[in-house]
DRENVO-400754 format. One record per residue (C-alpha): residue in one letter; z, x, y; residue number from 1. Coordinates in Angstrom, 2 decimals. Layout:
+--------+---------+---------+---------+------+
! markol !      zz !      xx !      yy ! sero !
+--------+---------+---------+---------+------+
!      A !       Z !       X !       Y !  NUM !
...
+--------+---------+---------+---------+------+
//
This chain:
+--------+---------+---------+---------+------+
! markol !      zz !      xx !      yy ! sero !
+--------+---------+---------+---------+------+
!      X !    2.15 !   63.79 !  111.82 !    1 !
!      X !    5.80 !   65.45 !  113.10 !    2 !
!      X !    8.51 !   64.51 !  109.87 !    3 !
!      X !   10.36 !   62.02 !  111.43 !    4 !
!      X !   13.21 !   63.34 !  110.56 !    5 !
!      X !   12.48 !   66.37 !  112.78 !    6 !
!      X !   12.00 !   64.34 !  115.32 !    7 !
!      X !   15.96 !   63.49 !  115.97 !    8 !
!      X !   18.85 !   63.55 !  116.30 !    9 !
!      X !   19.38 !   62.83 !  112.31 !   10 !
!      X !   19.74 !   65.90 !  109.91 !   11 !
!      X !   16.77 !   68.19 !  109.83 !   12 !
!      X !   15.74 !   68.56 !  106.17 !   13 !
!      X !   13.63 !   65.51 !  105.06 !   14 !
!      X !   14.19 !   64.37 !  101.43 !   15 !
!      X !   14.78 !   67.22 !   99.08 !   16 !
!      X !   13.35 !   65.37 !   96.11 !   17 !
!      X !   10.08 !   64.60 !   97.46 !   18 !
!      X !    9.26 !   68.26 !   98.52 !   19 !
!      X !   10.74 !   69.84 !   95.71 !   20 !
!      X !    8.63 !   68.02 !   93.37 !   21 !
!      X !    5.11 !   67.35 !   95.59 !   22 !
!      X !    3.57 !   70.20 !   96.21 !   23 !
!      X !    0.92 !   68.75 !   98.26 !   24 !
!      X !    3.80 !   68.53 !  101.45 !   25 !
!      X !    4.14 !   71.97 !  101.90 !   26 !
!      X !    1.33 !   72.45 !  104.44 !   27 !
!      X !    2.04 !   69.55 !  106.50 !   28 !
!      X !    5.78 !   69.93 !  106.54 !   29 !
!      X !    5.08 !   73.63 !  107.47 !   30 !
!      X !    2.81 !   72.95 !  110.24 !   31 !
!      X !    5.36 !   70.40 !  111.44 !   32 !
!      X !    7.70 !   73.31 !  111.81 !   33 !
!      X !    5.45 !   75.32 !  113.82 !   34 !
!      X !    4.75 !   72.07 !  116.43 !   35 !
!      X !    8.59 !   71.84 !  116.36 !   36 !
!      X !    9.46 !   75.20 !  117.76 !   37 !
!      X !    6.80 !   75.02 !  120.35 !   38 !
!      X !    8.10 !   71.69 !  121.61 !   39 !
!      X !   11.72 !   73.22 !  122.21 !   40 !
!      X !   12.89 !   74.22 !  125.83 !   41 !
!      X !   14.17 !   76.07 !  127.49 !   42 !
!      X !   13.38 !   79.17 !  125.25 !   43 !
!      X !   13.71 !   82.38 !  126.58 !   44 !
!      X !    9.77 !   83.60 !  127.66 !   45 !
!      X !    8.02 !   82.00 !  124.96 !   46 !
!      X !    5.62 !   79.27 !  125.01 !   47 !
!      X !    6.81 !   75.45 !  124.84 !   48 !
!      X !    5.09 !   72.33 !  125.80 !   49 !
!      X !    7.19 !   72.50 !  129.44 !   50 !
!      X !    5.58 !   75.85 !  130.78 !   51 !
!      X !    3.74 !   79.22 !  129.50 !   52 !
!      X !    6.86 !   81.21 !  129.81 !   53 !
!      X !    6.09 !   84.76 !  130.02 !   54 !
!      X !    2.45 !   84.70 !  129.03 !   55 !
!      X !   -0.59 !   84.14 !  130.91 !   56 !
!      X !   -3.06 !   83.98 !  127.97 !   57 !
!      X !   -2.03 !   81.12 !  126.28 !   58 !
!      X !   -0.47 !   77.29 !  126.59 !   59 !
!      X !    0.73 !   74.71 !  124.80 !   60 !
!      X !   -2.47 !   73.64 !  123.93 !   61 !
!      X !   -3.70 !   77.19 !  121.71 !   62 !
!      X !   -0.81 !   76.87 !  119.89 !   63 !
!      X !   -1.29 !   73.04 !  118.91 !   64 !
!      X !   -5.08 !   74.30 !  117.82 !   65 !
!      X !   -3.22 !   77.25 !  115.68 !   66 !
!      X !   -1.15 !   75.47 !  114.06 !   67 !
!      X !   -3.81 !   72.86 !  113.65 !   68 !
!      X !   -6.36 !   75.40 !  112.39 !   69 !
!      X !   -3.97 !   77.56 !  109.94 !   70 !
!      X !   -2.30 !   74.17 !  108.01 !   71 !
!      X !   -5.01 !   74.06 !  105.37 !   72 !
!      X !   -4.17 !   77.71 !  104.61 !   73 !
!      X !   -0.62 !   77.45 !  104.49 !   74 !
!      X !   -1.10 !   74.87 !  101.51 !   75 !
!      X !   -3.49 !   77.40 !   99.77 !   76 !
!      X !   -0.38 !   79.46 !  100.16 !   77 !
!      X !    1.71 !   76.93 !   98.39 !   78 !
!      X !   -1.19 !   76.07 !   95.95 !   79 !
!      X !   -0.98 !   79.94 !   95.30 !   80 !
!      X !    2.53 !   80.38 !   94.62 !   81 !
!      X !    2.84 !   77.00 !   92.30 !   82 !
!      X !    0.20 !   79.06 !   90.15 !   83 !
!      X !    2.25 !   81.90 !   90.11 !   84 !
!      X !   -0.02 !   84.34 !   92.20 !   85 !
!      X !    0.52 !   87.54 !   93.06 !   86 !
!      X !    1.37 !   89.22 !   96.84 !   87 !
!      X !   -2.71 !   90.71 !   96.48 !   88 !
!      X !   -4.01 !   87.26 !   96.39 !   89 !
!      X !   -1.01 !   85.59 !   99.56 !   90 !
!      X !   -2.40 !   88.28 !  101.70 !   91 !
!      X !   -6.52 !   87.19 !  100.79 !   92 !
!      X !   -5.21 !   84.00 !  102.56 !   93 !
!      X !   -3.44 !   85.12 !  104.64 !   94 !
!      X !   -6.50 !   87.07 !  106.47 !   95 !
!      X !   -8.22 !   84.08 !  106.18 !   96 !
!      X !   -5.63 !   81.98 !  107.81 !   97 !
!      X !   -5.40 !   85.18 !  110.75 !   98 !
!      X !   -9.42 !   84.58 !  110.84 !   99 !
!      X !   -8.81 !   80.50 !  111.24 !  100 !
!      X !   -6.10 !   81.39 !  114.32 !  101 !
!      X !   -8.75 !   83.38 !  116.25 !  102 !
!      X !  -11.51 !   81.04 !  115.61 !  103 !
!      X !   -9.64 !   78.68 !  117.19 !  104 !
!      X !   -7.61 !   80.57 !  120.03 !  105 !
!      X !  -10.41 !   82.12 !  121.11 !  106 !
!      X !   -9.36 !   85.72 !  119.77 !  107 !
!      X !   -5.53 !   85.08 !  121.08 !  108 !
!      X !   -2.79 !   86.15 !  118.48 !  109 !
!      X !   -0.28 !   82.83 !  118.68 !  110 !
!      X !    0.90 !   82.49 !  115.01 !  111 !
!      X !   -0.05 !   86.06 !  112.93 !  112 !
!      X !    4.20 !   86.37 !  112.01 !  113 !
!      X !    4.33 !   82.90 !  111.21 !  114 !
!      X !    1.34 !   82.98 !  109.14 !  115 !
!      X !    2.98 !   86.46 !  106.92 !  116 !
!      X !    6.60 !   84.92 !  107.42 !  117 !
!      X !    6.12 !   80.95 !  107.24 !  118 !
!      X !    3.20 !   81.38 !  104.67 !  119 !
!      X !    5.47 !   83.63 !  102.35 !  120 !
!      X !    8.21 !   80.89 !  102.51 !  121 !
!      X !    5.65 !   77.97 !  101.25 !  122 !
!      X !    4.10 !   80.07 !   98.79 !  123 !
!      X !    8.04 !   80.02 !   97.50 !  124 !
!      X !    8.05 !   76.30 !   98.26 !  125 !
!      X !    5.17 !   76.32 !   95.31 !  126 !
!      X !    6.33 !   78.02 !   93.05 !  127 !
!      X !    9.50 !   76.31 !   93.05 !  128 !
!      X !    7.79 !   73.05 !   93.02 !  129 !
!      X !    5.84 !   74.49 !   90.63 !  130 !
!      X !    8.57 !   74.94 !   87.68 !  131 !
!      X !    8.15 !   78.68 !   88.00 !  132 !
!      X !   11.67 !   79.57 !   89.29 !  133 !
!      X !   14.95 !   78.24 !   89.50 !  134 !
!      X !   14.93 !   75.23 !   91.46 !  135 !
!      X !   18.30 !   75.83 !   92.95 !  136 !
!      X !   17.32 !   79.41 !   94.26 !  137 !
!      X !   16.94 !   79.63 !   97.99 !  138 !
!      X !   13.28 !   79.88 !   99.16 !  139 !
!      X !   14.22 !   83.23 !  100.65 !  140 !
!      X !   15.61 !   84.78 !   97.62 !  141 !
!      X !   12.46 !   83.96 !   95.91 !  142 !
!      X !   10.35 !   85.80 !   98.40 !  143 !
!      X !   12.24 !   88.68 !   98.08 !  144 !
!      X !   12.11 !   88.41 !   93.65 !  145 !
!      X !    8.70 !   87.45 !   93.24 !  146 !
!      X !    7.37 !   89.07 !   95.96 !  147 !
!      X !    9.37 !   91.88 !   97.48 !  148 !
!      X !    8.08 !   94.83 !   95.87 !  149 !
!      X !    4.46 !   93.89 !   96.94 !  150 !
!      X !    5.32 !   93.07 !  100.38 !  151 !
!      X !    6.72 !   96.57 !  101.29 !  152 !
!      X !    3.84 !   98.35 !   99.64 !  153 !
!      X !    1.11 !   96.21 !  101.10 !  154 !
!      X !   -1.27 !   98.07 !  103.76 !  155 !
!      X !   -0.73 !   98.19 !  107.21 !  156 !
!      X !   -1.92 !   97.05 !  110.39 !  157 !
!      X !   -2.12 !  100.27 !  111.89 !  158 !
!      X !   -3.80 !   98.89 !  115.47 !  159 !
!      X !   -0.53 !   95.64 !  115.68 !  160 !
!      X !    1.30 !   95.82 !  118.06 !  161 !
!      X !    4.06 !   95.22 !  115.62 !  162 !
!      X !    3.48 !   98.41 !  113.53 !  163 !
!      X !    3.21 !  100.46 !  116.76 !  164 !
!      X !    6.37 !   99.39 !  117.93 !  165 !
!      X !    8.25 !  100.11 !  114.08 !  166 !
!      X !    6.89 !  103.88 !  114.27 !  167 !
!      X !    8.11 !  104.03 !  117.70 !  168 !
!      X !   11.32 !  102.77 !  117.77 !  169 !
!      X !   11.83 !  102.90 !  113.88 !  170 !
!      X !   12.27 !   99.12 !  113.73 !  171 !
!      X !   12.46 !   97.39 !  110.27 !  172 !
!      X !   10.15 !   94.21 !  111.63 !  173 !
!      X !    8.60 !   91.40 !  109.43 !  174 !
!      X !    7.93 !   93.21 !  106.12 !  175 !
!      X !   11.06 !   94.36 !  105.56 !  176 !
!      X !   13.00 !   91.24 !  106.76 !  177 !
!      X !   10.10 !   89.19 !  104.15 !  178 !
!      X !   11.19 !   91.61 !  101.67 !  179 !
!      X !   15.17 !   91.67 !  101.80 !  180 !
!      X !   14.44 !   88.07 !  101.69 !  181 !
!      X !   14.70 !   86.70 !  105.31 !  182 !
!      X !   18.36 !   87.56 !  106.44 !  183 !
!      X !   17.81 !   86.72 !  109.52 !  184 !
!      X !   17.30 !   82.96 !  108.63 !  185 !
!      X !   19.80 !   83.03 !  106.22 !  186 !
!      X !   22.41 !   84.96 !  108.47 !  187 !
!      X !   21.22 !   83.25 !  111.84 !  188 !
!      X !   18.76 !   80.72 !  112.56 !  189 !
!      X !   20.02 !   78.76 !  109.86 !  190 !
!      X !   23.68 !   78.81 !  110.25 !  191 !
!      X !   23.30 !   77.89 !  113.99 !  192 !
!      X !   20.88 !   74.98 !  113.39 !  193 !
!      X !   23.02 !   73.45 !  111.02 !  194 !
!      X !   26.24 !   74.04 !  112.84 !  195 !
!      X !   24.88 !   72.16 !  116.27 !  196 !
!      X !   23.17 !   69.63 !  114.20 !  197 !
!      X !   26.10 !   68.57 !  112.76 !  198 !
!      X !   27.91 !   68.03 !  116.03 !  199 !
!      X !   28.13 !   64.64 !  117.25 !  200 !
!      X !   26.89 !   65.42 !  121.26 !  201 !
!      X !   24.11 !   67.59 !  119.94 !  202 !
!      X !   20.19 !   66.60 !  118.98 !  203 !
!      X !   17.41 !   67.79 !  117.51 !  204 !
!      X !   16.25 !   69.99 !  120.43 !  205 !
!      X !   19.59 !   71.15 !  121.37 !  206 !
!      X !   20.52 !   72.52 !  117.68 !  207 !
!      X !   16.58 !   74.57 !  117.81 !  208 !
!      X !   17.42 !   75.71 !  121.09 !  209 !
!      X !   21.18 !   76.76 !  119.92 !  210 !
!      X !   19.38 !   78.78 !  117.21 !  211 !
!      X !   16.18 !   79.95 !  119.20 !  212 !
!      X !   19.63 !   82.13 !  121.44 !  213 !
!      X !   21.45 !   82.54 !  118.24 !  214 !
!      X !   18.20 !   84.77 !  116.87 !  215 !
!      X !   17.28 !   86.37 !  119.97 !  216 !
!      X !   20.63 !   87.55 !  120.40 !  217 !
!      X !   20.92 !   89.45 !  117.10 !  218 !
!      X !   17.07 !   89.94 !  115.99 !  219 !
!      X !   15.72 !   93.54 !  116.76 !  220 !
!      X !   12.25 !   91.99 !  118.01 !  221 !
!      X !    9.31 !   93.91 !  117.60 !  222 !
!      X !    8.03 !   91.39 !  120.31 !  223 !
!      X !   10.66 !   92.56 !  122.62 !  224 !
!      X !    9.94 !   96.22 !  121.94 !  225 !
!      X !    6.51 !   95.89 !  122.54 !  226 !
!      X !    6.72 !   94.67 !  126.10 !  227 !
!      X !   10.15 !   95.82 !  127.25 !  228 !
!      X !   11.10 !   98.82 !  125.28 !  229 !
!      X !   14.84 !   99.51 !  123.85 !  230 !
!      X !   16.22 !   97.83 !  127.70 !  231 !
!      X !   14.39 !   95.00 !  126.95 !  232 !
!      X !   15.41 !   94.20 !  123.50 !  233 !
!      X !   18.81 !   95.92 !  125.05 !  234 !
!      X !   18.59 !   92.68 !  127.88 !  235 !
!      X !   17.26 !   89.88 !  125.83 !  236 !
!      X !   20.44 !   90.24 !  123.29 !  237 !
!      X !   22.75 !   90.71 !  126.15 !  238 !
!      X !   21.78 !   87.34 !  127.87 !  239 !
!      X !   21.06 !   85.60 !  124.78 !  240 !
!      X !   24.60 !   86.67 !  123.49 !  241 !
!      X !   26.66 !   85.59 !  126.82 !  242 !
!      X !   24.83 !   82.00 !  126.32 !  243 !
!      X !   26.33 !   81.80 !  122.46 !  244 !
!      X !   29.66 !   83.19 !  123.76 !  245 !
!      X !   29.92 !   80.67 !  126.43 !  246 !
!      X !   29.20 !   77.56 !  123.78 !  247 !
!      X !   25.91 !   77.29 !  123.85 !  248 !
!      X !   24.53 !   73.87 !  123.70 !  249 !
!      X !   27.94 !   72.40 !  123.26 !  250 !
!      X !   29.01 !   72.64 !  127.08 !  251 !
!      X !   28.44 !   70.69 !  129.91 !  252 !
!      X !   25.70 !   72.30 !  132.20 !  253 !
!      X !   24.15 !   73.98 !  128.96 !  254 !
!      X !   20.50 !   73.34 !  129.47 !  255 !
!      X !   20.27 !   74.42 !  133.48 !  256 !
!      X !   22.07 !   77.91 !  132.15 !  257 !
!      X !   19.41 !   78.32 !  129.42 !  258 !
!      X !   16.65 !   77.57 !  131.89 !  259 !
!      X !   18.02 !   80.26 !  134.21 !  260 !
!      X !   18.17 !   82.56 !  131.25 !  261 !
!      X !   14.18 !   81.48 !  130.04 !  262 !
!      X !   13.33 !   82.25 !  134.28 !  263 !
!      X !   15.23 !   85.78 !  134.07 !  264 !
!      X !   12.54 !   86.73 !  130.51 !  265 !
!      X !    9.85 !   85.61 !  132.21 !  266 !
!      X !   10.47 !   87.37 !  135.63 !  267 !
!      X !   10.22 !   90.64 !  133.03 !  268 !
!      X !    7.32 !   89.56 !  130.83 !  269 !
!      X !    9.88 !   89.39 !  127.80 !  270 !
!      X !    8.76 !   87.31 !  124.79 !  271 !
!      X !   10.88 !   86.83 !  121.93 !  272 !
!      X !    7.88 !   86.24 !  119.57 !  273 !
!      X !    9.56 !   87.14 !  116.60 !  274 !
!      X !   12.41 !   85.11 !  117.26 !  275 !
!      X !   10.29 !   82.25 !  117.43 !  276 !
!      X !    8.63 !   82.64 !  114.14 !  277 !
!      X !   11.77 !   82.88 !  112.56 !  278 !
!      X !   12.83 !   79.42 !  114.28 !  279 !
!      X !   10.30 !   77.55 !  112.77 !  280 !
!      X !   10.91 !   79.61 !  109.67 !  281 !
!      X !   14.73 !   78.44 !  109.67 !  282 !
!      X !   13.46 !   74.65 !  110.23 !  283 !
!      X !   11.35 !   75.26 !  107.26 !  284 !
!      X !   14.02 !   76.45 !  105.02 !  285 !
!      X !   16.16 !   73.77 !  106.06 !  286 !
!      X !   14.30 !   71.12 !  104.44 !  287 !
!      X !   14.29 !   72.97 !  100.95 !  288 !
!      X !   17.43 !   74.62 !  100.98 !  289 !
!      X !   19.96 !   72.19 !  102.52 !  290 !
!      X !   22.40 !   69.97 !  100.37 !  291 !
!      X !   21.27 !   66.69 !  100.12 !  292 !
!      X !   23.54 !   64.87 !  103.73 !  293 !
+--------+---------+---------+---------+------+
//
């Protein structure tokens, strides 16, 4: 079931009491999140429910199954961090949850950042709903104080792609944005969201869409990286940028222009994976950390 009031054109965060206090929403309202970036378009290369953008292995469909197949973890996650566990055992489910994905994807990676970035954020859900911190501090700050100094001396996944492209290019990527406490949401995603939201011509998809660009444009992607080096990233936050710059969502003509864009990444095979993890991320913090509207 979507939140309804994701579904929209009302605010984004559903009612801050009831998933403060229940811990037991966390996984659903997560998964939500995940179901909600993938049904926004146009988005720059990435998968949505309108086309494959720039990849050929998977649809609409895998990602439905992922998100589908990791929810049960993601509430183990926010189980876990209402009973105050550590970043050793987050990361046992966390493999299991990366196991789950495969299983059902067939052996395609669709969600592994949103299971280490999305996972980390209900885990501080739980512990907030659990009593264990300050109920007032934002999920991402809790990351970083509960969890920080684990998450940057964790192993790594020598073989990612993401790790090969931080050695290469000395990019910071997901752990360090986990443990500075998501910035980028903070910063980015969630500034935009709530800024388009709030304006009377914009709706639901419009304000994700108006942060999906807002992220791209800033984000050093380890996605991007990956498939389109330094002129890639170099690319995606030039045409991302001139979209913000020109008002976005807010002008007439804005959806055709952000199409064009989403035609140009997939013409070079660029995918903004990261980008999109942290959208659903920012939709996710946005029903625990806005101000009750």
């Amino acid at each position: 079931m979507i939140t309804a009031a994701l579904r929209g054109a009302e605010p984004l965060a559903p009612r801050r009491a009831r998933i403060a206090s229940d811990v037991t929403a966390i996984g659903d309202l997560a998964a939500d999140c995940l179901v909600m970036e993938l049904e926004t378009w146009p988005k720059p290369g990435l998968v949505s429910h309108i086309d494959n953008g720039s990849h050929d292995d998977m649809d609409a469909d895998t990602f439905r199954r992922s998100a589908a197949a990791i929810k049960p973890y993601l509430q183990c996650l926010a189980d876990a961090g209402a009973r105050g566990c550590g970043m050793g055992r987050l990361r046992i489910i966390g493999l299991e949850a990366e196991r789950a994905m495969f299983a059902a994807t067939s052996g395609v990676n669709t969600h592994r950042g949103a299971i280490f970035g999305l996972g980390l954020l209900c885990a501080a859900a739980g512990a907030k709903a659990g009593g264990l911190v300050d109920p007032a501090l934002p999920l991402g700050d809790v990351v970083a104080s509960l969890w920080g100094t684990g998450i940057l001396d964790g192993p790594l996944l020598l073989h990612s792609h993401g790790s090969a492209v931080r050695r290469r290019f000395r990019a910071g990527g997901a752990r360090l944005e986990a443990a500075n406490g998501f910035p980028s949401i903070y910063r980015i995603g969630l500034p935009a969201l709530r800024r388009t939201i709030s304006a009377a011509s914009a709706d639901a998809e419009a304000a994700r869409v108006e942060a999906c660009f807002a992220l791209i444009a800033s984000v050093e992607d380890t996605n991007l990286l990956h498939r389109g080096g330094l002129d890639g990233l170099r690319f995606a936050h030039r045409a991302a940028r001139q979209f913000i710059d020109a008002g976005g969502v807010r002008t007439e003509g804005w959806r055709a222009r952000a199409r064009s864009i989403h035609q140009d990444f997939v013409a070079r095979r660029l995918s903004p994976g990261g980008s999109a993890d942290l959208l659903a991320m920012s939709l996710f913090v946005d029903a625990h950390d806005a101000p009750d509207r």
